[in-house]
C-alpha positions as CSV (number, residue, x, y, z in Angstrom):
1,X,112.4,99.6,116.1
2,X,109.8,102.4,115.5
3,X,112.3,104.4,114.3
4,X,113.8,101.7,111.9
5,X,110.3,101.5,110.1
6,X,110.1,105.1,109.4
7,X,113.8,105.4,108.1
8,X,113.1,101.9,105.9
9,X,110.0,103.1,104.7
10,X,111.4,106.6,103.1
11,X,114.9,104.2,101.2
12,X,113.6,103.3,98.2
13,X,117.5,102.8,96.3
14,X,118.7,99.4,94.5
15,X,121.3,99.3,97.1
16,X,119.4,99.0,100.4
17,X,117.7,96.5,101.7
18,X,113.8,96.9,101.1
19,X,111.5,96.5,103.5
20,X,108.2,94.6,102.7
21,X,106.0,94.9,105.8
22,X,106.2,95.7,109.5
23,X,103.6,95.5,112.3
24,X,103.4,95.1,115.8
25,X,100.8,91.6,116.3
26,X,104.0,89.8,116.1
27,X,103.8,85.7,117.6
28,X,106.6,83.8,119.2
29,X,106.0,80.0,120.4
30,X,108.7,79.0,122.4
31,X,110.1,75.2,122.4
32,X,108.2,75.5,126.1
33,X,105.1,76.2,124.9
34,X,105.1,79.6,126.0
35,X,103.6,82.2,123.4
36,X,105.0,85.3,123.3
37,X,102.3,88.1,122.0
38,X,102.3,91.5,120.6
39,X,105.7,91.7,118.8
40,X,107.2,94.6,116.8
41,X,108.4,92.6,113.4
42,X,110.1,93.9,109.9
43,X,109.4,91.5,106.9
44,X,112.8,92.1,104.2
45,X,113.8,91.0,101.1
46,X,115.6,88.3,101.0
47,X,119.1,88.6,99.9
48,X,120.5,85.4,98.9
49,X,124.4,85.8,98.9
50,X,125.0,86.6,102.6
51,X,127.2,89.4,104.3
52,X,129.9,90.9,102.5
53,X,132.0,90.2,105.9
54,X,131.8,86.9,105.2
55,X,132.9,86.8,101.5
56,X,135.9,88.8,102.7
57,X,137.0,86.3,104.8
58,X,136.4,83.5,101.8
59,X,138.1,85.5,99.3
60,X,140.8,87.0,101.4
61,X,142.7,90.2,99.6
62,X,140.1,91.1,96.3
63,X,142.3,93.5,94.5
64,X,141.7,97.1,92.9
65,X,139.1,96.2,90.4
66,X,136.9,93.9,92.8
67,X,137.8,96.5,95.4
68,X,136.2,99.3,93.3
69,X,133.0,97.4,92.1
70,X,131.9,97.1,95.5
71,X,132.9,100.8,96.7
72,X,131.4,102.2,93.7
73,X,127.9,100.6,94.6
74,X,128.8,101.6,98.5
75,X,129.0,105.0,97.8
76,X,125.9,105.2,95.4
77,X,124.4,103.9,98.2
78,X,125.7,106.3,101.0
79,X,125.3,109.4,98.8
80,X,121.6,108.6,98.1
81,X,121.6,108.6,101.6
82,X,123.0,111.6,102.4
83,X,121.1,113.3,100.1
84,X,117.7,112.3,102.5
85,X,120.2,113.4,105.3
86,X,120.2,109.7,106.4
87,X,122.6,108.7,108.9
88,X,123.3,104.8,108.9
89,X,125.8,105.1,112.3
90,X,126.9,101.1,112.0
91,X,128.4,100.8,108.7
92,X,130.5,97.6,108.8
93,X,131.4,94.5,106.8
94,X,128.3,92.4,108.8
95,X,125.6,94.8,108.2
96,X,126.0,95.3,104.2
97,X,124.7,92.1,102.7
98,X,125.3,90.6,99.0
99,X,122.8,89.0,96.5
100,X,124.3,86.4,93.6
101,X,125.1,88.8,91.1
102,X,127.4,90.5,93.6
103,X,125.3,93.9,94.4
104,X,125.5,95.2,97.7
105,X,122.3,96.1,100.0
106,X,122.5,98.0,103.1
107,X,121.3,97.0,106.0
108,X,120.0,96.6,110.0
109,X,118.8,100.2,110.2
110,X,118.2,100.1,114.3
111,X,121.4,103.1,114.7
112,X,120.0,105.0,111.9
113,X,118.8,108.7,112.1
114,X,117.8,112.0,109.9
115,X,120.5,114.7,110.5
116,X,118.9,117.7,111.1
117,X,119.8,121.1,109.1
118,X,122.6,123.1,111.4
């Protein structure tokens, strides 16, 4: 998760999920009554529309000009990125999530890495 914070904490783009806070005093109470102390969290936005996997499945086919509204803001997204030599390494359909207006925000950053210079 360490390695999450420090990738979240240098994306600063329209299309990637922001991060708000982190820390690691973390507090779990389980339905037990045991507590569960000293927890690594990450406080996000909140994106209200949900994964992009699931309006797939709603919609079914979207067509060319649906298609290419949401691959436009993709790559804005993955070229930004690449430009911090960024690495995401679990790009699907359940990790990109979409708010009510229908932009796209990257997301779960746990696989990510900086490529290093060859």
């Amino acid at each position: 998760m360490q390695n999450e914070i420090t990738i979240l904490k240098n994306l600063n783009h329209c299309g990637i999920i922001r991060m708000m806070d982190f820390g690691d005093a973390g507090q779990v109470v389980k339905p037990s009554g045991r507590v569960i102390s000293n927890l690594v969290f990450i406080v996000m936005e909140y994106v209200t529309g949900g994964l992009l996997f699931d309006l797939c499945q709603t919609m079914g086919a979207m067509g060319e000009d649906a298609g290419r509204f949401f691959m436009n803001q993709l790559v804005d997204s993955l070229d930004y990125m690449h430009n911090l030599r960024c690495v995401h390494r679990d790009l699907k359909l359940e990790n990109i999530l979409v708010d009510d207006k229908l932009n796209l925000k990257i997301a779960d950053f746990g696989f990510a890495c900086y490529k290093s210079i060859d």
